[in-house]
C-alpha positions in Angstrom: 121.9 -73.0 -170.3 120.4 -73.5 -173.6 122.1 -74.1 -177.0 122.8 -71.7 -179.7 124.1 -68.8 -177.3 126.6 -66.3 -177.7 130.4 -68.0 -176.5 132.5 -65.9 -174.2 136.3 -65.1 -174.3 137.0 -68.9 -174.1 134.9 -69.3 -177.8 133.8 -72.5 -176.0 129.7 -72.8 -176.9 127.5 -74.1 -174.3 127.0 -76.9 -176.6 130.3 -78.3 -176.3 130.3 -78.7 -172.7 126.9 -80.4 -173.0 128.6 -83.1 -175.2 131.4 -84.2 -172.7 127.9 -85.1 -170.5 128.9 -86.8 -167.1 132.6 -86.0 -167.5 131.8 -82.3 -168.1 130.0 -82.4 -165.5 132.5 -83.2 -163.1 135.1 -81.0 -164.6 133.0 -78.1 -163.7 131.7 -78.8 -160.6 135.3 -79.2 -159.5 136.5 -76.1 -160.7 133.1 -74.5 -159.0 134.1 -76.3 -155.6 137.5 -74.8 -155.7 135.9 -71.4 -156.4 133.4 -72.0 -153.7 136.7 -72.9 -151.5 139.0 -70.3 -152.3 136.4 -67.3 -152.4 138.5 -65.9 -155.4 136.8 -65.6 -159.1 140.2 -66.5 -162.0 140.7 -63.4 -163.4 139.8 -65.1 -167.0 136.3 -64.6 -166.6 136.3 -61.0 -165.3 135.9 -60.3 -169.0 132.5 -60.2 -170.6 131.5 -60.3 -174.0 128.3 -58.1 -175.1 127.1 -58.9 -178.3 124.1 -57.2 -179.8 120.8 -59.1 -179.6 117.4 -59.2 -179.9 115.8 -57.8 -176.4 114.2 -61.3 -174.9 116.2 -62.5 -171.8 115.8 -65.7 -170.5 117.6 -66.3 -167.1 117.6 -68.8 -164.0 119.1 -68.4 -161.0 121.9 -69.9 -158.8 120.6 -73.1 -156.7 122.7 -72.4 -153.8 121.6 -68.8 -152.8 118.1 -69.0 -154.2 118.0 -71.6 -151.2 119.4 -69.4 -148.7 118.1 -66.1 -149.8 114.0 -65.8 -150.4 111.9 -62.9 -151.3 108.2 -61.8 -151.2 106.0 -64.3 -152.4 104.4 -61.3 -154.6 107.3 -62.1 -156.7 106.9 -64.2 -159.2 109.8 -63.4 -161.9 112.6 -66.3 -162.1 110.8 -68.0 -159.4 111.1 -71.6 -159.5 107.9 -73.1 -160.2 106.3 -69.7 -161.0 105.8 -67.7 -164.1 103.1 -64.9 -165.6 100.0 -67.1 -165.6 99.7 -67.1 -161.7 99.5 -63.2 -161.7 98.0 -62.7 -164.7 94.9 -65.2 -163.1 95.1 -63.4 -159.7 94.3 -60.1 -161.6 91.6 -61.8 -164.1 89.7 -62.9 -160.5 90.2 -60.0 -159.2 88.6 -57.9 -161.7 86.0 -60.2 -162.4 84.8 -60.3 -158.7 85.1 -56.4 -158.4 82.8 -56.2 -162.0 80.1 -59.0 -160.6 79.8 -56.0 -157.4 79.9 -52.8 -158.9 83.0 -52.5 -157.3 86.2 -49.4 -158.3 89.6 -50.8 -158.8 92.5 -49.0 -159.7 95.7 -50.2 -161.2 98.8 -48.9 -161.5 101.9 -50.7 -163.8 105.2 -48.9 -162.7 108.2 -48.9 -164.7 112.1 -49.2 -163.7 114.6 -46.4 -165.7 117.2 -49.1 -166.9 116.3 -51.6 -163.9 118.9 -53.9 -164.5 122.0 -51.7 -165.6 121.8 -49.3 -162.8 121.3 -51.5 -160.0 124.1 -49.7 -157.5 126.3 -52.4 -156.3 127.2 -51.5 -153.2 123.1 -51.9 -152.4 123.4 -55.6 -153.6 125.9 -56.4 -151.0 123.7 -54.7 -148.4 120.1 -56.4 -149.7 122.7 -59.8 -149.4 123.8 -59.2 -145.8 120.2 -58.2 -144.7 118.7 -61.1 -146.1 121.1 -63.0 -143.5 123.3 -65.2 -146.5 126.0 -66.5 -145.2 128.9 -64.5 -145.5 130.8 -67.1 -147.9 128.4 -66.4 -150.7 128.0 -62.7 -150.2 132.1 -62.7 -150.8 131.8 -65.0 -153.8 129.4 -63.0 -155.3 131.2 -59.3 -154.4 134.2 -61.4 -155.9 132.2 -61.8 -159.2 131.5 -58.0 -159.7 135.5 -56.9 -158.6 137.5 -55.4 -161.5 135.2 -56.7 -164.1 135.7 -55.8 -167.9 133.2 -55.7 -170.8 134.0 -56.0 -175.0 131.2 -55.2 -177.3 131.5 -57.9 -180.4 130.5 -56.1 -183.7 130.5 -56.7 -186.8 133.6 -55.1 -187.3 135.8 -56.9 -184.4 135.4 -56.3 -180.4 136.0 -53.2 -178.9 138.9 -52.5 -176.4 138.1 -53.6 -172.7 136.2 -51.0 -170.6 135.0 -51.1 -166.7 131.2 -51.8 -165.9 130.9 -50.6 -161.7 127.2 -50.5 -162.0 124.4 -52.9 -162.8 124.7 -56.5 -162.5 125.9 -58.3 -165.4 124.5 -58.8 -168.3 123.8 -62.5 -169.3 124.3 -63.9 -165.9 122.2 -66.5 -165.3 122.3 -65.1 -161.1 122.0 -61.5 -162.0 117.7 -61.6 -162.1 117.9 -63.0 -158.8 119.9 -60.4 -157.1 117.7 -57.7 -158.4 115.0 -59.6 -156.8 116.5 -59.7 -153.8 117.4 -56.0 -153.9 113.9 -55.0 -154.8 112.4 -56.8 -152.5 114.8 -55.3 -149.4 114.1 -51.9 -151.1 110.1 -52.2 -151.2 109.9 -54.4 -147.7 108.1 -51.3 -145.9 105.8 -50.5 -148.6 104.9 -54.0 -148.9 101.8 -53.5 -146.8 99.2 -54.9 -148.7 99.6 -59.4 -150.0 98.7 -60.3 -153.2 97.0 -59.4 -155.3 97.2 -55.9 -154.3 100.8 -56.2 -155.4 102.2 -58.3 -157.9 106.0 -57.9 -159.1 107.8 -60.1 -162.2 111.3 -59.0 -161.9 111.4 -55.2 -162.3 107.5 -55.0 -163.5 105.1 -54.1 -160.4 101.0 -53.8 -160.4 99.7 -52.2 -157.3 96.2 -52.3 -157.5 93.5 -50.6 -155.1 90.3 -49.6 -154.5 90.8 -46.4 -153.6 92.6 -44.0 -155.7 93.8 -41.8 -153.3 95.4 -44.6 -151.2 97.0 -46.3 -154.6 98.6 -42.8 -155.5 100.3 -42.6 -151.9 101.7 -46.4 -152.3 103.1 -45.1 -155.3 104.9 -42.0 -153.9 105.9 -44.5 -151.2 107.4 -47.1 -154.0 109.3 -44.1 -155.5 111.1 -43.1 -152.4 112.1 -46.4 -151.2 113.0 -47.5 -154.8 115.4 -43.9 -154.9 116.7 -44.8 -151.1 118.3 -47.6 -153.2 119.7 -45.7 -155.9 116.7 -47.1 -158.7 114.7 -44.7 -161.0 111.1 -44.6 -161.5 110.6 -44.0 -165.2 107.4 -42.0 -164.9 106.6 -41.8 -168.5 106.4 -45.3 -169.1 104.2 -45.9 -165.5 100.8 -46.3 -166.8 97.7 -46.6 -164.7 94.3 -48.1 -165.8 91.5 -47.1 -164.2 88.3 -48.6 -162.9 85.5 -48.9 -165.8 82.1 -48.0 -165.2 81.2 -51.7 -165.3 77.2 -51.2 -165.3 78.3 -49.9 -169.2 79.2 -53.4 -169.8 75.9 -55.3 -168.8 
């Protein structure tokens, strides 16, 4: 984690448990081996703290189940050793090679309604099991989301404790990951066409096309499958960009 981040209900920062170095170290991974072991989260940390930021999440993922539980390689959000560049350059070539032709190519950016904070739960634990994880870590992580609490820190003092049963949590360094691995179970039978037809970062997705008939019966595909899993498409804010007449340009 990196320094300067908002402490939870232990008021412990990040930073401290960076300075105990090798010996903090060990403290934690042996309380994580008994949590591993015991398949029981301590009821301490069922309580999260929200405190009003700045929109611009930065998250990784856990080691353990990013191992065990892949997705699509047309995703390429909180993918280790992957980032925006790679499909940002795909769509650069792409476009390029299509201009030096004469060629049409359609695009079309959809948009998730509240991606992350309406992820039904129960639809994690099935993406999990059909991605074949073993069943110890699908446990540990249905553990994590049991009889969870959230307390909004203003500037006024923290509210009283109120459920969350929906969404994964915020902050969580896993909860990209299992969105990932939801969307990608969700979409895996409209994922007909590799990259860079399709390119996803997280809960952003380009289809691209030449034909702009097919493209808008992917979409209505993407919309059912994504509302067989209990996510929105937020049509306002799904924008396509159409091919240019690129003879104008020369």
């Amino acid at each position: 984690m990196e320094n300067r981040k908002a402490v939870g209900p232990d008021e412990v920062p990040i930073e401290a448990w960076k300075a105990l170095g090798a010996h903090g170290v060990c403290i934690l991974t042996n309380l994580y081996n008994r949590f591993l072991s015991d398949r029981i989260m301590p009821d301490q940390w069922r309580l999260s703290i929200i405190t009003p930021v700045h929109k611009g999440r930065r998250f990784r993922s856990g080691l353990r189940i990013r191992q065990e539980c892949t997705v699509s390689d047309s995703q390429y959000g909180f993918q280790t050793g992957r980032g925006t560049i790679d499909p940002i350059f795909a769509l650069r070539i792409l476009m390029e090679k299509h201009r030096e032709k004469n060629m049409p190519l359609h695009f079309l950016f959809l948009d998730l309604h509240k991606a992350f904070d309406c992820v039904p739960r129960e639809m994690i634990w099935w993406a999990l099991g059909s991605k074949l994880l073993p069943e110890t870590y699908v446990e540990i992580v249905h553990d994590m989301y049991c009889n969870s609490d959230s307390i909004v820190r203003t500037a006024v003092g923290d509210t009283t404790p109120f459920p969350i049963t929906v969404g994964v949590h915020q902050g969580s360094v896993l909860s990209p990951y299992l969105f990932s691995v939801l969307l990608d179970e969700l979409s895996g039978s409209v994922q007909k066409l590799p990259q860079p037809w399709l390119l996803m970062y997280a809960d952003d997705i380009a289809l691209v096309d030449r034909d702009k008939g097919r493209l808008t019966r992917r979409v209505h595909a993407w919309r059912e499958a994504l509302e067989n899993g209990g996510l929105k498409l937020n049509v306002l804010k799904t924008k396509p960009l159409d091919n240019v007449t690129w003879a104008a340009d020369k």
